[in-house]
C-alpha positions as a printed Julia matrix, in Angstrom:
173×3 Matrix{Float64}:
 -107.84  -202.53   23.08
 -109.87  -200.02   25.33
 -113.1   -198.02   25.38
 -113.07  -194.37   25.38
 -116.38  -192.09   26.64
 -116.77  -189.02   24.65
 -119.0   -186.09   24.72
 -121.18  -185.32   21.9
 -123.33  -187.01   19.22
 -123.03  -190.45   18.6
 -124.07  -189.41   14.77
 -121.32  -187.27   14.12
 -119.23  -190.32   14.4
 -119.78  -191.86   10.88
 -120.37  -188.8     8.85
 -116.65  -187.76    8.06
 -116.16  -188.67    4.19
 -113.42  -191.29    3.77
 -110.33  -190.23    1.78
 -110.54  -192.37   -1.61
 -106.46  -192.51   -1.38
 -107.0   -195.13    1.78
 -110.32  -196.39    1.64
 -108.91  -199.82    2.46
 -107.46  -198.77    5.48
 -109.37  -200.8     7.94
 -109.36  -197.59   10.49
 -111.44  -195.86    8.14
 -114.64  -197.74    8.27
 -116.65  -196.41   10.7
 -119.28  -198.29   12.69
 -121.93  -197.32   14.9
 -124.57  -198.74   17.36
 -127.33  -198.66   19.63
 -129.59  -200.94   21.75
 -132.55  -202.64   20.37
 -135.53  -204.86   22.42
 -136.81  -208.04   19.95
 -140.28  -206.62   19.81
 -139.54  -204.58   17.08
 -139.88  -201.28   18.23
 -137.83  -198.16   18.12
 -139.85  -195.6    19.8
 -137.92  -194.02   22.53
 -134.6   -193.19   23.74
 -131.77  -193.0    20.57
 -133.62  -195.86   18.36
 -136.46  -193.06   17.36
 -132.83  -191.37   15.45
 -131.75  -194.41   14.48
 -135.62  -195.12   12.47
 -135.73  -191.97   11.77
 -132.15  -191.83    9.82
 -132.25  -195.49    8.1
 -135.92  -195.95    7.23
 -134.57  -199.22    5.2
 -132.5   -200.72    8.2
 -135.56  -200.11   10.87
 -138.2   -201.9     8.08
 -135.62  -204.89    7.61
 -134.82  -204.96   11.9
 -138.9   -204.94   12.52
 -139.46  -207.59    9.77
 -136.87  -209.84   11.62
 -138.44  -208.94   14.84
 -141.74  -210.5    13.17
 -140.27  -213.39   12.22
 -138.67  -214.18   15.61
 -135.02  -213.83   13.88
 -134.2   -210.64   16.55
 -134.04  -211.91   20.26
 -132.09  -210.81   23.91
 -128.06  -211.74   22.87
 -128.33  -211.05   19.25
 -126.3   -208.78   17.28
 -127.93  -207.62   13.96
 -125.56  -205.72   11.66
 -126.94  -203.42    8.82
 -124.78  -202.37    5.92
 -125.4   -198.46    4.72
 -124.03  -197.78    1.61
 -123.17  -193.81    1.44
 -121.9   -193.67   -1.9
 -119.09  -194.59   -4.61
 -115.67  -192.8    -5.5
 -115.7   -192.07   -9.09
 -113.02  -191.51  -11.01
 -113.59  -191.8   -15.1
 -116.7   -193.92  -14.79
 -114.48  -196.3   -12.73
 -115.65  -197.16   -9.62
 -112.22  -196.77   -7.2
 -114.08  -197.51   -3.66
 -117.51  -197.8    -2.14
 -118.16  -195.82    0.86
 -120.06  -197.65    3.64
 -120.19  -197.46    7.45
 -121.64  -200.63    9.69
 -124.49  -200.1    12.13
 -124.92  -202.54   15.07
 -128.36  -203.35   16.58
 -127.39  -204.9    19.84
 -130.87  -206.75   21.2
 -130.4   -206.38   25.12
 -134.09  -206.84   25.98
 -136.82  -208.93   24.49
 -139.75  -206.39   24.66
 -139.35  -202.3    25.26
 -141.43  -202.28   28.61
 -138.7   -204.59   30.17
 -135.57  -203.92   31.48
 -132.12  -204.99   30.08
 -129.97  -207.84   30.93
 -125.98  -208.04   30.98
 -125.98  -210.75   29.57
 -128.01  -209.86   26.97
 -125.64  -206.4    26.89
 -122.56  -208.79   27.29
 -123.56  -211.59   24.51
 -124.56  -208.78   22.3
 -121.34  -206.72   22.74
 -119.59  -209.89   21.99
 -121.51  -210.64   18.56
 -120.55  -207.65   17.56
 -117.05  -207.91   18.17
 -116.98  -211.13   16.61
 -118.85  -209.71   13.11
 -116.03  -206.44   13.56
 -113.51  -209.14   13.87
 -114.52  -211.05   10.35
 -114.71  -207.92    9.13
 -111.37  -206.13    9.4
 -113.31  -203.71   12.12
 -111.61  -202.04   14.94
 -113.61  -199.37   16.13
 -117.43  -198.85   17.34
 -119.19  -195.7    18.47
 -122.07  -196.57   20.73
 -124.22  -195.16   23.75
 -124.04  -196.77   26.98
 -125.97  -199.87   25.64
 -128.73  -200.58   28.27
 -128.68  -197.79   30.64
 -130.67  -195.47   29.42
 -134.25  -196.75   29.06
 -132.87  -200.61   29.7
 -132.27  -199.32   33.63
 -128.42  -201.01   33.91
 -125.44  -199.54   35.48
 -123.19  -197.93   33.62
 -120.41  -198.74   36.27
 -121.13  -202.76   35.11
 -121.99  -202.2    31.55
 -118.3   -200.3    31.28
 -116.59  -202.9    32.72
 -118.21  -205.75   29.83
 -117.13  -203.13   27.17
 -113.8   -203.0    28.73
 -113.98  -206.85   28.66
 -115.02  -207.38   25.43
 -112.35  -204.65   23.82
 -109.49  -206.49   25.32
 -111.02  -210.24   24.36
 -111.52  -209.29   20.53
 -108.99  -206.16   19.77
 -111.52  -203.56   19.48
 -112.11  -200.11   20.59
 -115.47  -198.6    21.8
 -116.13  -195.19   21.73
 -118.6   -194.13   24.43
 -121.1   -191.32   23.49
 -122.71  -189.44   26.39
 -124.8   -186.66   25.13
């Protein structure tokens, strides 16, 4: 597919309700993501929004970090539930939107790699792919604080969206 850059917030992405009439429409699921360092910090940049919106995802990402389960390459994907359609006590859909830590440096003082940004981008794809994902809002993963080129950076996305079928939505704020 192809990558698209858009103005705005990144945030607004995922918080559309889902009509209940075609919640299994795979278009409909929205995902986002952002770029994470394997120390297990989220103190600067757009990971301080990211803690600061999912408590529960940033306790489970530092635990991992702890544990040495979070490293350069590694796509972690959280699950946030955002609710249930009811309809006469009977549960028609859950509502649920994927967020993708993509690990592009091992500790938040260092720079990024591409090939961290490249074998992270592709984990993700990969998890999208297994799950009936096709599209993925996301910052320009390790240029910001991680000090890449956006120039190279938009030509792995590019890469990647053609490889696995996907589309990435760019977010510049």
């Amino acid at each position: 597919m192809t990558i698209e850059i858009r103005q705005g917030n990144l945030f607004n992405h995922y918080s559309h309700k889902v009509d209940a009439s075609i919640i299994d429409d795979i278009e409909t699921k929205p995902c986002i993501g952002h770029g994470v360092n394997s120390f297990g910090a989220m103190g600067a940049g757009i990971a301080v929004e990211f803690k600061k919106r999912f408590p529960e995802m940033y306790a489970e990402y530092n635990k991992r970090c702890k544990n040495g389960l979070i490293f350069p390459g590694i796509t972690w994907a959280w699950k946030e539930d955002t609710g249930l359609y009811m309809n006469k006590n009977e549960v028609l859909a859950e509502d649920h939107f994927w967020i993708y830590n993509l690990t592009v440096k091992a500790h938040w003082k260092m720079p990024a790699t591409y090939d961290a940004v490249e074998a992270s981008l592709k984990n993700m794809a990969i998890h999208m792919n297994e799950n009936n994902l096709i599209e993925v809002a996301l910052p320009w993963i390790g240029c910001g604080l991680g000090g890449l080129s956006k120039i190279k950076v938009k030509s792995l996305m590019e890469k990647i969206a053609e490889q696995y079928k996907i589309k990435i939505i760019v977010y510049e704020q």
